[in-house]
C-alpha positions in Angstrom: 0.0 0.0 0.0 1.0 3.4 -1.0 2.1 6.0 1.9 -0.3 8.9 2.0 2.8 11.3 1.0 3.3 9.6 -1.9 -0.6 9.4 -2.5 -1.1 13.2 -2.3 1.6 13.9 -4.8 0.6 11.8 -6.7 -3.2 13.8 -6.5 -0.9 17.0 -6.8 0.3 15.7 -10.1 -3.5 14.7 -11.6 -4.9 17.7 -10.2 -2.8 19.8 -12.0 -4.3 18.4 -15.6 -8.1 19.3 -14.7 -7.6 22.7 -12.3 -6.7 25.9 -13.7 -3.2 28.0 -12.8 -3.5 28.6 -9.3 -4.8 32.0 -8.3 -4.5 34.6 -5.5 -8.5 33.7 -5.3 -7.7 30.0 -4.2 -5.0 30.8 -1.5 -7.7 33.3 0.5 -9.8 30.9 0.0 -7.8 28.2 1.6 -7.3 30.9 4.6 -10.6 31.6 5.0 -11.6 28.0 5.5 -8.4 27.6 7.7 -9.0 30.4 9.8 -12.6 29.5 10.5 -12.1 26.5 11.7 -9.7 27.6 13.7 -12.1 29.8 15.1 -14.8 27.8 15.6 -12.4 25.6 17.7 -11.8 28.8 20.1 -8.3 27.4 20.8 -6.8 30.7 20.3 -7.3 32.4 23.4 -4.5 32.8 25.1 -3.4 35.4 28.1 -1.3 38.1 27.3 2.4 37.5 27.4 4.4 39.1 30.5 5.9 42.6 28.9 9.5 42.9 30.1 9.9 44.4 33.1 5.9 45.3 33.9 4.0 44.2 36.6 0.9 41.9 35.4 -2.2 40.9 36.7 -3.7 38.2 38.0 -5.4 36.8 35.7 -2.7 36.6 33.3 -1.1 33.5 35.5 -4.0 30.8 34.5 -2.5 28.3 32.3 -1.6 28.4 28.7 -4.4 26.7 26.4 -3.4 23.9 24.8 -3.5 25.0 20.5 -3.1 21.2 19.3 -6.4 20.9 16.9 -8.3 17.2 17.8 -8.7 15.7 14.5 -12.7 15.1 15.7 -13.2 18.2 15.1 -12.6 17.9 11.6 -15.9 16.0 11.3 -17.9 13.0 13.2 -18.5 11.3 9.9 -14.9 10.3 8.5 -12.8 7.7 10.1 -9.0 8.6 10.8 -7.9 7.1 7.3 -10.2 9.2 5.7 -8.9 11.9 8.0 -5.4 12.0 7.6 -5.9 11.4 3.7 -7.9 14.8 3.1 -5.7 16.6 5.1 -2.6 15.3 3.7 -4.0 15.2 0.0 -5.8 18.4 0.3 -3.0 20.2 1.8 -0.8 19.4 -0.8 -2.4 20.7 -3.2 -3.1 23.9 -1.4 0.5 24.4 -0.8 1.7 23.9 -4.2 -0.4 26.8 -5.4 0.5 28.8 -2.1 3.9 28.2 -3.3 3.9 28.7 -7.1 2.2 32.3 -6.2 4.9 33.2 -3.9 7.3 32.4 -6.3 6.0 34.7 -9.4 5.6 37.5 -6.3 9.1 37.1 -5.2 10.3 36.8 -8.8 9.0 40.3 -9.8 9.7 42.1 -6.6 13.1 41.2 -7.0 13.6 42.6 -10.4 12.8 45.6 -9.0 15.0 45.6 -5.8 18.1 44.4 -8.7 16.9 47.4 -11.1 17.2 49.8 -8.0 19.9 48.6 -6.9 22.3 48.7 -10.0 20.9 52.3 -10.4 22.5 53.0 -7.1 25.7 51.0 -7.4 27.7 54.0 -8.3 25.5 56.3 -6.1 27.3 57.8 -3.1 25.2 56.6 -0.1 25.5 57.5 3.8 27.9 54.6 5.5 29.0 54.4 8.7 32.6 53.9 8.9 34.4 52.9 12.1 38.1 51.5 12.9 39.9 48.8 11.0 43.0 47.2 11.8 42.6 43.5 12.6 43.0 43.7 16.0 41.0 47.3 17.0 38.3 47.6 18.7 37.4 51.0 17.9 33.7 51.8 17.9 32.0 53.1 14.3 33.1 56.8 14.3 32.4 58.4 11.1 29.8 58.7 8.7 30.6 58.8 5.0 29.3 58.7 1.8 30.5 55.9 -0.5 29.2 54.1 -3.7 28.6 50.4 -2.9 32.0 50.0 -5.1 33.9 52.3 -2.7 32.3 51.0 0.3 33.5 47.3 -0.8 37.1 48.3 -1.9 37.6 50.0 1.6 36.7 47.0 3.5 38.8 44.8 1.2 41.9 47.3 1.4 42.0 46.8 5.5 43.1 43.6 5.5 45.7 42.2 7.4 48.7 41.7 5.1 50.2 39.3 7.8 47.1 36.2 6.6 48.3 37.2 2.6 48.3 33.5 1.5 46.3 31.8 3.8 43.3 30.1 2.8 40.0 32.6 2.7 37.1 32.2 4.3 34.0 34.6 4.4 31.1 34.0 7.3 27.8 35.5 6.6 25.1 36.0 9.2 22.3 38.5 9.6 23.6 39.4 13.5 27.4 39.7 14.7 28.6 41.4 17.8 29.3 45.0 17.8 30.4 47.7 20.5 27.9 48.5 22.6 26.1 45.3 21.2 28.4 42.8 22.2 25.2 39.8 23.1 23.8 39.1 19.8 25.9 36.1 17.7 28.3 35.7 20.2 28.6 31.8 19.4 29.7 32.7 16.1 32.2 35.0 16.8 33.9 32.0 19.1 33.9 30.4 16.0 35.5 32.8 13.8 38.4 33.1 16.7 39.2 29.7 16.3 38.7 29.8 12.7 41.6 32.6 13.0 43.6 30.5 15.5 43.9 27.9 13.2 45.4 30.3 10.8 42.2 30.6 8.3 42.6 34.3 7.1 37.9 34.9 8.0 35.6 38.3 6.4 32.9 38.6 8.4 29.9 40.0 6.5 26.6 41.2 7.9 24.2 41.3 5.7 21.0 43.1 7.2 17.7 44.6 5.2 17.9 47.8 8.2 21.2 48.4 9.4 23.2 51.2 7.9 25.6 50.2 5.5 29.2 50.5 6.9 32.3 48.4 8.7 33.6 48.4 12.2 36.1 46.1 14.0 35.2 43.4 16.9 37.8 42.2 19.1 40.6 41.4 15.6 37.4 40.4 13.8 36.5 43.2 10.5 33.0 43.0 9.8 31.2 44.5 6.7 27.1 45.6 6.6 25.5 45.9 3.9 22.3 46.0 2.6 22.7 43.7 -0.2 25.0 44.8 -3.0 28.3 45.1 -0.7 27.4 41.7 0.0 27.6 40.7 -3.9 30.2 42.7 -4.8 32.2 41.3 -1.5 31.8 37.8 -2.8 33.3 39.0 -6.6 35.8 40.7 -5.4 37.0 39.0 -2.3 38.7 35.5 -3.9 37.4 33.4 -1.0 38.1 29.8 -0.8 35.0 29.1 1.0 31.5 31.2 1.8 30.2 30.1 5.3 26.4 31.3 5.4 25.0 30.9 8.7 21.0 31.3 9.7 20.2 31.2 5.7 16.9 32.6 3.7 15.7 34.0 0.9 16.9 38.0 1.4 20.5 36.4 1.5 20.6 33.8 -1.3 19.1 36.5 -3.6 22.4 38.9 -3.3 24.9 35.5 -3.4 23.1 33.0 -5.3 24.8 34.4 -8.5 28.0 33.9 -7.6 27.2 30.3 -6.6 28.7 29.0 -10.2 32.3 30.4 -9.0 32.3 30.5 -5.2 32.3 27.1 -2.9 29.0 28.1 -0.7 28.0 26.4 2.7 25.2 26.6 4.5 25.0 26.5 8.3 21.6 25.8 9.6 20.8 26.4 13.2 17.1 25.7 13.2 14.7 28.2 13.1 15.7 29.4 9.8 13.8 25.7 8.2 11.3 25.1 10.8 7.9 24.7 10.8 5.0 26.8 12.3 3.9 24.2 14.7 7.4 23.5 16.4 6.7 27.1 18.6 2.9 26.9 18.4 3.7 27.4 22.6 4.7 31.1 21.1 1.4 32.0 19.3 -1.0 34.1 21.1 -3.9 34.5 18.6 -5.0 33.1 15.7 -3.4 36.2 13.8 0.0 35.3 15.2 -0.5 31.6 13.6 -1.6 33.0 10.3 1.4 35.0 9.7 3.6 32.5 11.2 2.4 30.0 8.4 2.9 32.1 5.7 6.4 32.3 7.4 6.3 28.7 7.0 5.3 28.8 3.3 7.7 31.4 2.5 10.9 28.9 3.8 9.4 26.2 2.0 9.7 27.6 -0.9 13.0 28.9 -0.3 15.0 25.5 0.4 12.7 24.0 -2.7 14.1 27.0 -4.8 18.0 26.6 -3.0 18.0 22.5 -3.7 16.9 22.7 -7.1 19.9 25.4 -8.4 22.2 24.0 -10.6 25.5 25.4 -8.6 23.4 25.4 -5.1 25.5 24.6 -1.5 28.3 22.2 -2.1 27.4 21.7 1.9 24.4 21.8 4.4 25.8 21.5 7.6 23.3 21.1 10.9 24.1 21.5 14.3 22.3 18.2 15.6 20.6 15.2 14.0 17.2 16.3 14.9 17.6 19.8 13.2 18.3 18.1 10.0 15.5 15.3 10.7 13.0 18.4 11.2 14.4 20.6 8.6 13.9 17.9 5.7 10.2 17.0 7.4 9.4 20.8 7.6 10.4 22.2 4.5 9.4 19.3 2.7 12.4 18.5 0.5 14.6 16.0 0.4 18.8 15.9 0.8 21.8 13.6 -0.5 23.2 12.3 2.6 26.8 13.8 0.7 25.4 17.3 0.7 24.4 17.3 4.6 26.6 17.0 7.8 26.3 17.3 11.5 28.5 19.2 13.6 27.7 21.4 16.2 28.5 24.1 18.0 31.7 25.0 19.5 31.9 25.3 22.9 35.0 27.1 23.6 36.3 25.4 26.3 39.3 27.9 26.4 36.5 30.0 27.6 34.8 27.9 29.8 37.2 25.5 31.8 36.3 23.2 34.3 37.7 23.6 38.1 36.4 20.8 40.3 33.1 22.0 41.6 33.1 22.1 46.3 30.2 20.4 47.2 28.5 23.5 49.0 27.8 25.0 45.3 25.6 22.2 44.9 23.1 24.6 46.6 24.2 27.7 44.2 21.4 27.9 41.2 21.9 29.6 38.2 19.7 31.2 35.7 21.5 32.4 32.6 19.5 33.1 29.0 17.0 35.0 27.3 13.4 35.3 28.2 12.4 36.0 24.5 9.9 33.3 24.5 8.0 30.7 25.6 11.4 27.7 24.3 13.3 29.3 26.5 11.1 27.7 29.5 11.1 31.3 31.8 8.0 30.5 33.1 9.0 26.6 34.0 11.6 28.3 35.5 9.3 30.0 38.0 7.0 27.5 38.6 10.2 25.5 39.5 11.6 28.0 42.2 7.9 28.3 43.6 7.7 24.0 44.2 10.9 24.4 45.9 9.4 27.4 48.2 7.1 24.7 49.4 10.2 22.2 50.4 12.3 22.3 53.3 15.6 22.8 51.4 14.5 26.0 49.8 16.1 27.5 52.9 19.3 26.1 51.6 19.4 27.4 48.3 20.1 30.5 46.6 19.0 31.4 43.2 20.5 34.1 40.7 18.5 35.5 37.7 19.9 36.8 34.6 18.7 38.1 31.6 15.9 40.5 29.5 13.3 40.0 27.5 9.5 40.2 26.9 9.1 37.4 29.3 11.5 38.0 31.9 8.8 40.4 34.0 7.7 36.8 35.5 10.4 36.5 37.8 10.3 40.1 39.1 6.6 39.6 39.4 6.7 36.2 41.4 10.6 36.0 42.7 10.8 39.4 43.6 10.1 38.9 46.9 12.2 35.9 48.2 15.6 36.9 50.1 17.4 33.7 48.5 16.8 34.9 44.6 18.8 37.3 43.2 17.2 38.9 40.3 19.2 40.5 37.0 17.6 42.1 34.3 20.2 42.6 31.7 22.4 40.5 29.3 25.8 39.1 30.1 28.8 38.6 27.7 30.1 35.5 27.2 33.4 36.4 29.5 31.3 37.2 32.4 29.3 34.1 32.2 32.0 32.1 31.9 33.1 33.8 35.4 29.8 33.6 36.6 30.0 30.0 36.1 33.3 29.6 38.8 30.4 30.3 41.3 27.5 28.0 41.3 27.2 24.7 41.0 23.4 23.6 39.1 22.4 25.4 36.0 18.7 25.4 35.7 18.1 25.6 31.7 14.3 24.7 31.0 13.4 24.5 27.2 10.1 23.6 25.5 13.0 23.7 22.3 16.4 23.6 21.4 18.5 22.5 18.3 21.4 22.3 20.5 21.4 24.4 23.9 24.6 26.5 23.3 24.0 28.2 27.0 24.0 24.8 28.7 26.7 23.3 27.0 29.0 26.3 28.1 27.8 25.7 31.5 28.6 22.3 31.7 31.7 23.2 30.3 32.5 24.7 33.3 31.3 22.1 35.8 28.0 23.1 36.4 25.2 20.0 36.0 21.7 21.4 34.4 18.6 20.8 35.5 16.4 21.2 32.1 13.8 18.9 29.7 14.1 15.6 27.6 13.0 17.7 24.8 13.5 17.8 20.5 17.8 17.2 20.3 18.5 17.8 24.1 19.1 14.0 24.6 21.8 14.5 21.7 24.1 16.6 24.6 23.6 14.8 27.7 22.3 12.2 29.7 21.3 10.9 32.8 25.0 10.7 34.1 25.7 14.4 33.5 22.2 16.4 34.0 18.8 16.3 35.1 16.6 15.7 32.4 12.9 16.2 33.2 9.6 14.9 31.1 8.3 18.1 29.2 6.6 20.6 30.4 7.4 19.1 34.2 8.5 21.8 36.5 7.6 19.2 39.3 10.7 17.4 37.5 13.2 20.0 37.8 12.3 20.6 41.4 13.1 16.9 41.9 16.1 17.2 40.3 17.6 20.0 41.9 16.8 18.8 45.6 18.4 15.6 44.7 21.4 17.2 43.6 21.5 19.5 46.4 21.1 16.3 48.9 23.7 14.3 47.7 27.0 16.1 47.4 28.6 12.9 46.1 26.4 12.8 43.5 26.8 16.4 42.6 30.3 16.7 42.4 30.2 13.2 40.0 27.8 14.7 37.4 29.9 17.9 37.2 32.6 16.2 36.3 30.5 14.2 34.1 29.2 17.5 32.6 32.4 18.8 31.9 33.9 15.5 29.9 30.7 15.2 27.8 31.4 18.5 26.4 35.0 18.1 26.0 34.4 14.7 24.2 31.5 16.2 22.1 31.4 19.7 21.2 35.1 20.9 22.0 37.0 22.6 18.8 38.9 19.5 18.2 35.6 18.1 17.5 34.0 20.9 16.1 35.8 23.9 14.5 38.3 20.5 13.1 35.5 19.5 11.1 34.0 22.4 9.9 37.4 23.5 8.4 37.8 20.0 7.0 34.1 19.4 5.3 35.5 23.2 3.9 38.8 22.4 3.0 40.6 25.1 4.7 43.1 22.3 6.8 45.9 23.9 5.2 47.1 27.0 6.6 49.1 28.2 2.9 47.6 28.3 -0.7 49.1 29.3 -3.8 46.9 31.8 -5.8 47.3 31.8 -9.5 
């Protein structure tokens, strides 16, 4: 018997001979019947998230709803086969003509972003221009104005002469450290540091829709913005032996994929960039929020159909764990040569993060250390975990510190607040100061409702510290029952277990710590890590010849 997959393309195929070219007509259509039965099942109703830093009320603390749809409500007179073969079947062919509109919409809106911008590639434009030397830190000082050309040329003319022959590398990402920004991307710059270490001569582009055009310098690291046309002319121009694209999409691909032909591209996919609406559906708060986070969800779709079907496409795609490339090939609907796809993770810079045998008293030292940004970070299973411990006779032990910002993070001021034992930060840390953060306490509570990796846990357990967090999507992939607490999702009642174990058995503290620490150092170390990544790239070799 045919799988139902293979059944609805298969109906995609025939339909396609008796319906006419889909239509903008069809796709509201399709949303209108979506959205009212999404309506009519009145699962959208959800409280209002905590605003950063604001005091909420009461009535925003009952639970979340839960947003899964029950396939009964579908209708009483189908059974499940019948079910699950309409909505696989007709949901095919819905997305096909979702998709093929997209594509004629983005075809023709491009044209005129390429038009306007070869108008303006010898138009002298406002850039911000700040210090570069390859190992300044000067902030962005100047503004100028430079034709995309000029802009490019300047950048390329600040290298440092000492990497001439080395091989070249370029990294492109949409975020990168800056001063006075120093949180966002941070993993990735540990990653170009090594890159550098191991004598890999790295351009660092960011390529934003909204920033202003410019470069600046990051701790030896030069980093171009641009808009778009930097970017392409960066690419020409720079004689790179390998382009490392990290969190890819469509805006990116646009500028680069034309260079594809001559250039050795790799793609670095970190998980939300080829995911599928449901994965967060924890993080939609109305039926509006779902509706544009599909079309989200359609738009990526097309874009990794469109990226595996060029000619001169990604000689690499290179995931972080096995269950972001599981997800990404189920999500996007595509499928991947097993030689064009890798795993490696991230690098955990355990020159960063060492380990120093953990005293037993920190075994009663909690820390709290991420973003509150949404609901995968698990803020509010945090809470709930610190309140079952209030209850417990060891609370009076303990001693909690809170760090970090976002829209979310108001929970903990609003419950926490209070308690002498909790220490409460709202602001964002920098990698160094974690790192000596991390010399201090001895459990690192790390809840998640969702994580490719957990970079943030990983550099804690670098560092000794045992987390408390969830068996959920590729967490099992980093640690185990010998070096963390891993609770069932969604159970805060877990991680309030798992802490007052840990903090009642100082033997078996101090062994998980130590536990912690080698599982890193076996796993996602640079030797294990950075080594590949140069490898699958084929920048081993520190000296090239250039013809």
């Amino acid at each position: 018997m045919k799988k139902p997959k293979v059944i609805a393309k298969g109906i995609v195929r025939e339909a396609r001979k008796h319906f006419p070219k889909p239509t903008d007509k069809l796709v509201r259509t399709s949303k209108e019947v979506l959205k009212r039965s999404q309506e009519t099942a009145a699962l959208w109703s959800a409280p209002v998230p905590h605003d950063s830093g604001k005091e909420s009320s009461k009535s925003q603390e009952k639970e979340r709803v839960q947003r899964h749809i029950p396939l009964d409500l579908f209708g009483s007179t189908y059974t499940d086969e019948e079910r699950s073969t309409i909505l696989l079947t007709e949901h095919a062919y819905l997305l096909e003509a979702h998709l093929e509109t997209l594509r004629e919409q983005e075809s023709e809106r491009w044209e005129t972003v390429f038009a306007e911008a070869e108008r303006l590639r010898e138009t002298p434009q406002a850039a911000l221009v700040g210090g570069i030397d390859g190992t300044s830190d000067a902030t962005i000082e100047d503004e100028q104005k430079l034709t995309p050309q000029e802009l490019t040329t300047l950048y390329l003319g600040r290298r440092d002469s000492k990497r001439d022959g080395a091989r070249r590398l370029l990294v492109v990402s949409p975020s990168y450290p800056a001063p006075g920004n120093e949180y966002g991307g941070g993993f990735l710059h540990r990653r170009i540091k090594h890159y550098q270490k191991s004598g890999v001569a790295v351009d660092m582009l960011k390529l934003s829709r909204n920033e202003m055009r410019g470069f600046y310098s990051f701790d030896g690291v030069n980093v171009l913005v641009s808009n778009g046309l930097e970017g392409s002319l960066l690419v020409e121009q720079g004689e790179y032996d390998a382009v490392a694209v990290h969190f890819p999409s469509a805006f990116e691909w646009t500028w680069l994929r034309k260079h594809a032909k001559d250039n050795r591209f790799f793609f670095f996919i970190h998980g939300f960039e080829a995911r599928r609406w449901v994965r967060e559906i924890h993080n939609l708060t109305s039926f509006s929020a779902a509706n544009a986070s599909i079309l989200a969800t359609f738009d990526r779709q097309r874009f990794w159909r469109d990226v595996l079907a060029e000619p001169y496409g990604p000689e690499k795609f290179i995931f972080v764990s096995e269950h972001a490339r599981a997800n990404t090939l189920e999500d996007m609907h595509v499928q991947m040569p097993n030689a064009r796809s890798a795993v490696i993770s991230n690098v955990i810079d355990t020159d960063l993060f060492t380990f120093q045998e953990k005293p037993a008293e920190q075994r009663f030292k909690v820390l709290w250390v991420r973003s509150a940004g949404n609901m995968n970070y698990g803020a509010d299973l945090a809470v709930k975990t610190v309140q079952l411990l209030q209850k417990r006779e060891i609370f009076k032990d303990l001693e909690f510190r809170i760090i970090g910002d976002g829209r979310l993070f108001g929970q903990f001021k609003e419950a926490l607040g209070g308690l002498d034992n909790v220490q409460i930060e709202q602001r964002f840390a920098t990698q160094e100061e974690i790192a000596v953060l991390h010399k201090d306490y001895g459990i690192f509570l790390v809840p998640s409702r969702l994580d490719t990796q957990g970079v943030s846990r990983d550099e804690a357990m670098a560092s000794g510290l045992v987390p408390v967090t969830n068996r959920v999507s590729a967490i099992p992939e980093f640690v185990d029952d010998s070096c963390a607490i891993m609770a069932d999702p969604e159970d805060a009642q877990g991680l309030a277990d798992g802490i007052e174990r840990l903090a009642s058995d100082a033997a078996l503290f101090q062994q998980m710590s130590k536990a912690a620490a080698a599982r890193v150092r076996s796993q996602t170390a640079p030797e294990h890590t950075i080594a590949k990544e140069l490898s699958v790239m084929n920048l081993v070799d520190q000296e090239v010849t250039r013809s």
